[in-house]
N, C-alpha and C positions, 0 to 999 in steps of 0.2 A: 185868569187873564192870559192870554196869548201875545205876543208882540212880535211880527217880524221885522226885520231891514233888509233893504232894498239897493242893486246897485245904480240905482238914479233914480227917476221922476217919472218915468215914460211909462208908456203900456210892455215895453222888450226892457223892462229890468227883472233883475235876477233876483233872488230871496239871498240876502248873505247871512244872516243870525234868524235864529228861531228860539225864541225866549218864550217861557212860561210859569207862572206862578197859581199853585190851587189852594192858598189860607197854609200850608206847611211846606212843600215841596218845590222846590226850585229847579226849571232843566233850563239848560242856557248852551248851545251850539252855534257854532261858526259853520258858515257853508261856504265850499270854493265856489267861488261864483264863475260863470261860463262865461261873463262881459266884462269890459273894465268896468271898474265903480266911477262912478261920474265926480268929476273936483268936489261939484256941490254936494253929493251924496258924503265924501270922504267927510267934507268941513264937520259937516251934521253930525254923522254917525262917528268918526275918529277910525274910522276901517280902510285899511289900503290893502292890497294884495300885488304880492311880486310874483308875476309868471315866468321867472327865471328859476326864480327859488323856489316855487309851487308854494310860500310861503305868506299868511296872512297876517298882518297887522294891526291893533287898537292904541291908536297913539301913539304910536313908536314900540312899544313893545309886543312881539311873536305868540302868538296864539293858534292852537290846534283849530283848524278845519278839517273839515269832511266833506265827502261827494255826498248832496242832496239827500241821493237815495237813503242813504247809511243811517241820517240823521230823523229823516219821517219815520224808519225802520224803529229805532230809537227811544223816538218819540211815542 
């Protein structure tokens, strides 16, 4: 199972997490997203991102991100 998030609803949102599960194995990444994350996108997902700080957020607490590329590389 594959799941990603999204920085809002539209056709121009970004991928911000790329989560997957194959019956053992878990990969779960955070991605810097290249747009704001939309309020409603945040409520949903609990992901804010500070572009002051280059610094991501779930919930209130700091979580490692990566540029896109890193993360498909990764994967």
């Amino acid at each position: 199972m594959i799941h990603f998030v999204f920085t809002g609803l539209g056709r121009t949102s970004h991928i911000t997490q790329l989560a997957a599960f194959d019956g053992d194995d878990t990969f779960n990444q955070y991605i810097v997203p290249g747009a704001r994350i939309s309020e409603k996108a945040s409520t949903i997902t609990g992901l804010t991102f500070d572009f002051c700080d280059n610094q991501m957020y779930h919930h209130g607490n700091p979580v490692e991100s990566k540029d896109i590329k890193l993360v498909l590389l990764e994967f």
